[in-house]
C-alpha positions as CSV (number, residue, x, y, z in Angstrom):
1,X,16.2,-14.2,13.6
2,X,16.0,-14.4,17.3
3,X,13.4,-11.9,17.7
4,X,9.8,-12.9,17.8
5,X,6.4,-10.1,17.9
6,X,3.8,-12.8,17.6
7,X,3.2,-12.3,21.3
8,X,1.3,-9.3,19.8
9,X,-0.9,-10.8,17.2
10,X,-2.0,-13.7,19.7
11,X,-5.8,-13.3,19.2
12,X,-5.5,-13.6,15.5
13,X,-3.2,-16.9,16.1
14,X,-5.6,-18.1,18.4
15,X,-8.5,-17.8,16.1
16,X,-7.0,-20.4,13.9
17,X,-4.0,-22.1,15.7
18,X,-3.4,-24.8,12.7
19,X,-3.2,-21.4,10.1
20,X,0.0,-21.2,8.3
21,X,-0.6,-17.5,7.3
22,X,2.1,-16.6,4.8
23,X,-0.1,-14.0,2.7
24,X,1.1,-11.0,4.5
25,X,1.4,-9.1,1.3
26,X,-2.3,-9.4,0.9
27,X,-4.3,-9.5,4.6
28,X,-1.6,-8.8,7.2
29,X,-2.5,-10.0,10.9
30,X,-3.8,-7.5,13.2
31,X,-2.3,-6.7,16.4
32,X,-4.3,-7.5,19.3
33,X,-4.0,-3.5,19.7
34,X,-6.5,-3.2,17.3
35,X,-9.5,-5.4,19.4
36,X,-9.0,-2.9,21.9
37,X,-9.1,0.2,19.6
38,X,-12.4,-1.2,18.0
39,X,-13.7,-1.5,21.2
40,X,-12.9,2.3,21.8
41,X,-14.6,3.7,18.7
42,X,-17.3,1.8,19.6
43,X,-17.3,3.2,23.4
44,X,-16.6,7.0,21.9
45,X,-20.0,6.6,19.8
46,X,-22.0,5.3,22.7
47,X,-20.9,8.0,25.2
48,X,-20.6,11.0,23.0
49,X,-22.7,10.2,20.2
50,X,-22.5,13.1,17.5
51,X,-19.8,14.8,19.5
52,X,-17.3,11.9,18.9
53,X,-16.6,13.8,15.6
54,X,-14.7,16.1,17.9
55,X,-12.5,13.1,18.9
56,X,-12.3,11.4,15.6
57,X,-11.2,14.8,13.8
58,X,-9.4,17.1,17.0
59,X,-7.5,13.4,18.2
60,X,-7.4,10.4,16.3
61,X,-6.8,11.6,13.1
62,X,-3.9,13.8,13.6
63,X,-2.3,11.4,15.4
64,X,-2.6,8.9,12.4
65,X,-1.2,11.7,10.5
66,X,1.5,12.3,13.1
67,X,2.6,8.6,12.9
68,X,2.7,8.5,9.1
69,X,4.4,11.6,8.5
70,X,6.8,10.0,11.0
71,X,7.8,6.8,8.8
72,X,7.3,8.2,5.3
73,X,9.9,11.6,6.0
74,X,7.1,14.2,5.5
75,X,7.3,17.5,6.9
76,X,4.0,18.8,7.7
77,X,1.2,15.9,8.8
78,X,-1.7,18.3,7.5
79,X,-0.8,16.8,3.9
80,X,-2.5,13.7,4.8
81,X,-5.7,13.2,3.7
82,X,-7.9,9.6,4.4
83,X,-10.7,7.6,2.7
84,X,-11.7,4.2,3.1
85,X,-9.9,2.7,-0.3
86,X,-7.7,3.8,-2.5
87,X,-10.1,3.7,-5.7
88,X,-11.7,7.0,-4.3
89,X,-8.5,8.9,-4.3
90,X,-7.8,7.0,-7.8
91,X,-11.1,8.9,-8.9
92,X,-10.3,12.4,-7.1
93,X,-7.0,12.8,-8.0
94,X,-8.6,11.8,-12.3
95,X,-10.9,14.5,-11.8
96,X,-7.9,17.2,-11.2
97,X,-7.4,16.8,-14.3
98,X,-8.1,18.9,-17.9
99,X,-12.2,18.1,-18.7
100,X,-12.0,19.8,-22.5
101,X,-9.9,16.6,-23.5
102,X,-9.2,13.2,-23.0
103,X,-6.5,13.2,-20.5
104,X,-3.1,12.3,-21.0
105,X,-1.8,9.3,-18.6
106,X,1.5,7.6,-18.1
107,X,1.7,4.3,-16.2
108,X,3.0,0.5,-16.3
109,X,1.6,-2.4,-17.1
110,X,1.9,-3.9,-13.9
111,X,-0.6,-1.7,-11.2
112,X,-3.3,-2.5,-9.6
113,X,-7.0,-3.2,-10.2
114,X,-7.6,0.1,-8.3
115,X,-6.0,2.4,-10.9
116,X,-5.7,-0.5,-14.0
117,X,-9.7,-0.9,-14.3
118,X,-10.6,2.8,-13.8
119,X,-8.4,4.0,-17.0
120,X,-9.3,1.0,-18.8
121,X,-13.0,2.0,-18.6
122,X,-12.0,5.6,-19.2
123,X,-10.5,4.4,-22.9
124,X,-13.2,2.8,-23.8
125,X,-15.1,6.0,-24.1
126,X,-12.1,8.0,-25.2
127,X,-12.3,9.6,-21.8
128,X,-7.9,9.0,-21.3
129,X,-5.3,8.8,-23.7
130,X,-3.2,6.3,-21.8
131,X,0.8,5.0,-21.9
132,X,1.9,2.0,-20.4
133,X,5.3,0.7,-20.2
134,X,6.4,-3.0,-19.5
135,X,7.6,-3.4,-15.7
136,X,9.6,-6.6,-17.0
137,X,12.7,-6.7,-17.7
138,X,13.0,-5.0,-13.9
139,X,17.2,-4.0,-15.1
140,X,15.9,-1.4,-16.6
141,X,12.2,-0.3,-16.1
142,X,13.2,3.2,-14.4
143,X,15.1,4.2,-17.6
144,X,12.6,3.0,-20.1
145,X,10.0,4.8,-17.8
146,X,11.9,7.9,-17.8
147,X,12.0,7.8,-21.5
148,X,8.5,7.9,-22.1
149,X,7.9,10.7,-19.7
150,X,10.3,12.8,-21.5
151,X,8.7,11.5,-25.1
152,X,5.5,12.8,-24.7
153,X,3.3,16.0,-22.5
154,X,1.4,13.7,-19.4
155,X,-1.2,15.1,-17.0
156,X,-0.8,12.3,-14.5
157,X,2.4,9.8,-14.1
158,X,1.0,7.1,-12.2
159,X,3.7,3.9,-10.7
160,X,3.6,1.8,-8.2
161,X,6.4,2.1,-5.5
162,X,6.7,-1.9,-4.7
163,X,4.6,-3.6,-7.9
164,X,1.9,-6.0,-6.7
165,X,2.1,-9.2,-9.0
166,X,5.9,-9.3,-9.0
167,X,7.8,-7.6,-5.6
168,X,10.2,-5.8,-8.0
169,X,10.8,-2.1,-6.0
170,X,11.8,1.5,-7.2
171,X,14.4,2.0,-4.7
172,X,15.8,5.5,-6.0
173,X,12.1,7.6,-5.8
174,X,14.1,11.1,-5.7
175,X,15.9,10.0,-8.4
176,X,13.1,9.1,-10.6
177,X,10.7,12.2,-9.7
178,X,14.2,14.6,-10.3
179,X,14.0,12.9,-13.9
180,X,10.2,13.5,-15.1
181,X,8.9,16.6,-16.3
182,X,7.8,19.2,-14.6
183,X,4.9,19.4,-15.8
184,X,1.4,17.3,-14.8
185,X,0.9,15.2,-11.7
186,X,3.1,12.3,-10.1
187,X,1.6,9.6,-7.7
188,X,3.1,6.9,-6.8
189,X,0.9,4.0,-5.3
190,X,2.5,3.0,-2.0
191,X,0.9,0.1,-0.4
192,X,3.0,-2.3,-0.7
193,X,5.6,0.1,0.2
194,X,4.3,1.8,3.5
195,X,5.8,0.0,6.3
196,X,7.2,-2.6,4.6
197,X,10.1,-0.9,3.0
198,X,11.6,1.9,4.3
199,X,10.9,5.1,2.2
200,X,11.7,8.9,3.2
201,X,9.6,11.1,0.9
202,X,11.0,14.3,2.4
203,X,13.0,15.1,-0.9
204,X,9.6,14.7,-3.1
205,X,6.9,15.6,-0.5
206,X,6.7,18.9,-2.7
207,X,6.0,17.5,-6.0
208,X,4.5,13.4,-5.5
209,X,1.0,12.2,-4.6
210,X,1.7,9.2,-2.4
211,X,-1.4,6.9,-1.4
212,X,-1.4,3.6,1.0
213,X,-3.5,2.3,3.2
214,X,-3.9,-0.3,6.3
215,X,-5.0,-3.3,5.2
216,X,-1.8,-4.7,4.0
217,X,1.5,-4.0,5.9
218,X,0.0,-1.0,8.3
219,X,-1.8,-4.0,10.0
220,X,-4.8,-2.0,10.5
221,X,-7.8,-3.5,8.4
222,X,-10.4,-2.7,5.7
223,X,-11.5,1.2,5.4
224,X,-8.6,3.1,6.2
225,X,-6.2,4.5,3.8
226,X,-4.6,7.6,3.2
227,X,-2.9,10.2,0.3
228,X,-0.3,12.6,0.7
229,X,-0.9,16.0,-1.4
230,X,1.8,18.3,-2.1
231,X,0.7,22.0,-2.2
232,X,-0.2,23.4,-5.2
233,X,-1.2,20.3,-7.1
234,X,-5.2,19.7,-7.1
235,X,-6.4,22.5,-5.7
236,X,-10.4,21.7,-6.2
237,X,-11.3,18.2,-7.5
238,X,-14.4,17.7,-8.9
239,X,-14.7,14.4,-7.5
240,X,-15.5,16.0,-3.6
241,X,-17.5,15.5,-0.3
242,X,-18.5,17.8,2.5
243,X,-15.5,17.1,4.6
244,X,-13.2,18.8,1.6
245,X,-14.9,21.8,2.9
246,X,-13.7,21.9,6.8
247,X,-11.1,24.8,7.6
248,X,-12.0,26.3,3.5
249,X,-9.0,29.1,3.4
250,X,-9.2,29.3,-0.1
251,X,-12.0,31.6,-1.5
252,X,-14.5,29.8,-3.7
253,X,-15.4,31.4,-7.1
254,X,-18.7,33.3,-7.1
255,X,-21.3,30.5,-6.2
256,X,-18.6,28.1,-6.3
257,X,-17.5,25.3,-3.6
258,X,-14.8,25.9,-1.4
259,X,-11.9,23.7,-0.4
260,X,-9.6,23.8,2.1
261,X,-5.4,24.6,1.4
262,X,-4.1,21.6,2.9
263,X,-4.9,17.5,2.4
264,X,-8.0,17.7,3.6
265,X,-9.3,19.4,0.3
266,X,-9.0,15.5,-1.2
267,X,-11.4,14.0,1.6
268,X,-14.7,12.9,0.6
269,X,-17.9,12.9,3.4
270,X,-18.9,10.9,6.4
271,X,-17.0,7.5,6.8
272,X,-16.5,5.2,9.6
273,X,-13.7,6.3,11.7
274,X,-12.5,2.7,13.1
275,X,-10.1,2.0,10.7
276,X,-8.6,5.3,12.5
277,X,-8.6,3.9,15.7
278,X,-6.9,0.8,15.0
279,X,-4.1,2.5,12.8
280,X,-3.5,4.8,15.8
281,X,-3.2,1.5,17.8
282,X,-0.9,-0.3,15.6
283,X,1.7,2.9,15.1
284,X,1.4,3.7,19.5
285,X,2.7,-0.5,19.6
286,X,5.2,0.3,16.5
287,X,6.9,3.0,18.8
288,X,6.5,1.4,21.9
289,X,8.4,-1.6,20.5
290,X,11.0,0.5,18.7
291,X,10.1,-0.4,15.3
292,X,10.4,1.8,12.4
293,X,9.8,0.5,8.4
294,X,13.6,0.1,8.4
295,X,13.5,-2.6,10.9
296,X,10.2,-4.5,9.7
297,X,11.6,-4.9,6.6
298,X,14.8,-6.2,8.0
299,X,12.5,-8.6,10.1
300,X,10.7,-9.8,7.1
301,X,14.0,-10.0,4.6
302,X,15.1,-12.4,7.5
303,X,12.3,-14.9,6.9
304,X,12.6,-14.3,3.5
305,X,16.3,-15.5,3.4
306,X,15.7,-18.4,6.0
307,X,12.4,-19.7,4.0
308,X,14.6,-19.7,0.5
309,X,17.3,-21.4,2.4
310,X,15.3,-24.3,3.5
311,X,13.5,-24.6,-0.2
312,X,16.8,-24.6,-1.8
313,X,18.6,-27.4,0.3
314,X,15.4,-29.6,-0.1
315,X,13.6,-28.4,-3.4
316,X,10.1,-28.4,-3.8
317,X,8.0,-29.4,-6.5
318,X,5.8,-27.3,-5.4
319,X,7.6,-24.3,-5.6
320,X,10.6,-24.8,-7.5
321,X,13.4,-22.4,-6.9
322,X,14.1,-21.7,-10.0
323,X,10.7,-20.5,-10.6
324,X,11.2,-16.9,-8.3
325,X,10.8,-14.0,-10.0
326,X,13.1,-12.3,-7.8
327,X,16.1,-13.3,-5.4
328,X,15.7,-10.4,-2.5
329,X,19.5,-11.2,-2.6
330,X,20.3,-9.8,-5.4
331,X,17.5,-7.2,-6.2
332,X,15.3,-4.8,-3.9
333,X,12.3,-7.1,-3.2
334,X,8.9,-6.0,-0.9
335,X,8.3,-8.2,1.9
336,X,6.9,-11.0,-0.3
337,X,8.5,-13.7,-2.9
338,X,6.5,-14.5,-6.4
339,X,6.7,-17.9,-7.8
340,X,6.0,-17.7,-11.6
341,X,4.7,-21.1,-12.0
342,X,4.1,-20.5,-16.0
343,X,-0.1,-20.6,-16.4
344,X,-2.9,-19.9,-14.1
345,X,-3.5,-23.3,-14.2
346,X,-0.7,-24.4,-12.4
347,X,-0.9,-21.4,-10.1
348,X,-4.6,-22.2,-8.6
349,X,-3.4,-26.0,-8.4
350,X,-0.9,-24.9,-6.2
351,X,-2.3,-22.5,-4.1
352,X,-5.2,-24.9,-3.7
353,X,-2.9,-27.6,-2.1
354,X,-1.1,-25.2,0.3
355,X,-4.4,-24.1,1.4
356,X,-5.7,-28.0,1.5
357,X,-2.2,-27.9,4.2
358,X,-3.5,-25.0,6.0
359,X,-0.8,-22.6,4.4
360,X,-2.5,-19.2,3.2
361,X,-1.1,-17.6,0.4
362,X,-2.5,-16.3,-3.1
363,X,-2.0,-16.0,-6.8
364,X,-2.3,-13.6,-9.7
365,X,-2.4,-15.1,-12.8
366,X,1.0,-17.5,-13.0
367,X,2.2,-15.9,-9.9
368,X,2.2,-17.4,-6.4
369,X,2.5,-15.1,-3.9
370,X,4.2,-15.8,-0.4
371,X,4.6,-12.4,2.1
372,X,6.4,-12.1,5.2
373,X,5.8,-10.0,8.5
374,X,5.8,-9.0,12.3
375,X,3.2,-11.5,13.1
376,X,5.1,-14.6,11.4
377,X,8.6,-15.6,13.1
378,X,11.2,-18.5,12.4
379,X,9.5,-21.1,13.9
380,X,6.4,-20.5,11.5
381,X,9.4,-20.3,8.3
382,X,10.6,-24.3,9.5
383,X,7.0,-25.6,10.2
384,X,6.2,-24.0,6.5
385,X,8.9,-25.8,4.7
386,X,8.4,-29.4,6.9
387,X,4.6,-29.1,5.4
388,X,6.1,-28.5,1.9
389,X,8.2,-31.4,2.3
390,X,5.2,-33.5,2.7
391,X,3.4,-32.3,0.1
């Protein structure tokens, strides 16, 4: 644990020096890149106006794509298609699917609001026939979810890579896509997985949706996230902007819209192309320093292991040991640890005294939520347990 990058987030350290930020899993620092990114876009508008389009879509974007093609294993960048939250892919990718009945959806019980509220609403109107199967018990969630895929015809499989309210991970993704059907669409929802654990898609880039975004563990901010399309799946969504349009190869029915072959036929219209900027910033600094998903994981496993450590030799009542969902020592984990605290209740109280200690974190429910990252080294990990102490 020798290595520290805070050197790198300093203006977000300096902004609140007393800040005990351990809710990495939720907003992750920003590089100090970024400032000087913003500051870019901002300069691009001014001196080209209209034509910064050229430098937004010839430059900044395929670089983005570059980089993330890089750590996620796919082969061709052009897959990559970008929007400023996930909910609008949620909605694009729903209106792929078959409009003379309700569609057919598998998923879990444990995604997020992004995906969860959209179906919901959708059965309420008998818009989706929906599935869910219980993350919990983790031993064997990928079997039971197998199962169901094979009991029933699905137009969309929908699971989270890393699950939000809990940390539990699918490790083996080639080994669950090899085992559902053929048939329908497969995304998996990736952001607490991109950049955080290290995940090579190559082996499914042909068959799997995959959608992340910046705001979490790309260190990037609000408004910039991003879906890989496999060929052949989606070719013209209903849900579509303007931009779905640019480089249209494939010929549009008589009267009909266009779309183009590639990603780009799941974009929507005009957005605002900082979050761009900054994500290019934050993967130049990620090569620069050497660091690929492999090794932020392995820095953030290392706090993990030194922060659970410390709380086991001196327990807190405030976080009991025995109250973690899951030991990253004995089962894949994503870079943060959840504290079932048994009611909501007891969940806020908590959260509301580490904040009243200047410690950030969050809660869902019962769950308490501590996450790990670049920005965070293990001086912060012993200054967060002497505060628990005194609490």
């Amino acid at each position: 644990m020798s290595t520290s990058y805070k050197q790198h987030f300093s203006r977000f350290h300096a902004a609140a020096p007393e800040r005990l930020h351990f809710a990495a899993h939720s907003h992750h620092y920003w590089p100090d890149v970024t400032f000087e990114a913003q500051m870019q876009c901002w300069e691009d508008a001014a001196r080209l106006t209209g034509g910064k389009w050229d430098v937004v879509l010839g430059e900044v974007m395929p670089a983005v794509q570059r980089g993330i093609a890089r750590h996620l294993g796919l082969p061709d960048p052009a897959s990559l298609a970008f929007a400023p939250n996930t909910h609008e892919f949620v909605k694009r990718l729903l209106s792929c699917l078959p409009a003379a009945r309700p569609p057919r959806i598998l998923t879990s019980d444990g995604e997020f609001h992004s995906f969860t509220r959209q179906i919901a609403r959708l059965e309420e109107d008998g818009l989706a026939a929906v599935t869910r199967v219980a993350v919990e018990p983790f031993a064997d969630f990928q079997e039971r979810f197998v199962a169901a895929a094979g009991e029933g015809v699905y137009d969309l499989i929908f699971v989270s890579q890393v699950f939000f309210n809990s940390g539990f991970t699918l490790t083996d993704l080639a080994g669950l896509v090899a085992a559902l059907p053929a048939e329908g669409f497969v995304v998996l929802d990736g952001y607490h997985g991109f950049l955080a654990r290290p995940s090579d898609l190559g082996a499914v880039a042909e068959r799997v949706f995959y959608m992340a975004g910046g705001y979490k563990y790309a260190m990037s901010g609000e408004g910039v996230c991003f879906l890989h399309a496999p060929p052949g799946y989606g070719a013209r969504p209903r849900d579509t902007g303007w931009y779905a349009a640019f480089g249209a190869l494939a010929q549009a029915p008589a009267g009909g819209a266009a779309y183009a072959e590639d990603g780009r036929r799941f974009f929507g219209a005009t957005f605002d192309p900082v979050g761009l900027y900054r994500m290019r910033a934050v993967l130049r600094l990620l090569d620069a320093l050497k660091l690929d998903t492999a090794a932020i994981h392995a820095h953030a496993r290392g706090l993990q292991d030194l922060f659970l450590a410390g709380l086991r030799s001196a327990a807190s009542g405030l976080l009991p040991p025995e109250r973690l969902l899951i030991d990253p020592a004995r089962q894949p984990c994503g870079n943060f640890l959840t504290f079932d605290l048994g009611s909501e209740a007891a969940a806020g109280a908590a959260h509301a005294r580490l904040k009243g200690a200047g410690i950030a974190t969050d809660f869902r429910g019962a769950r308490l939520r501590l996450g790990f990252g670049l920005y965070q080294d293990a001086a912060d990990v012993t200054e967060l347990l002497r505060r628990l102490a005194a609490l």
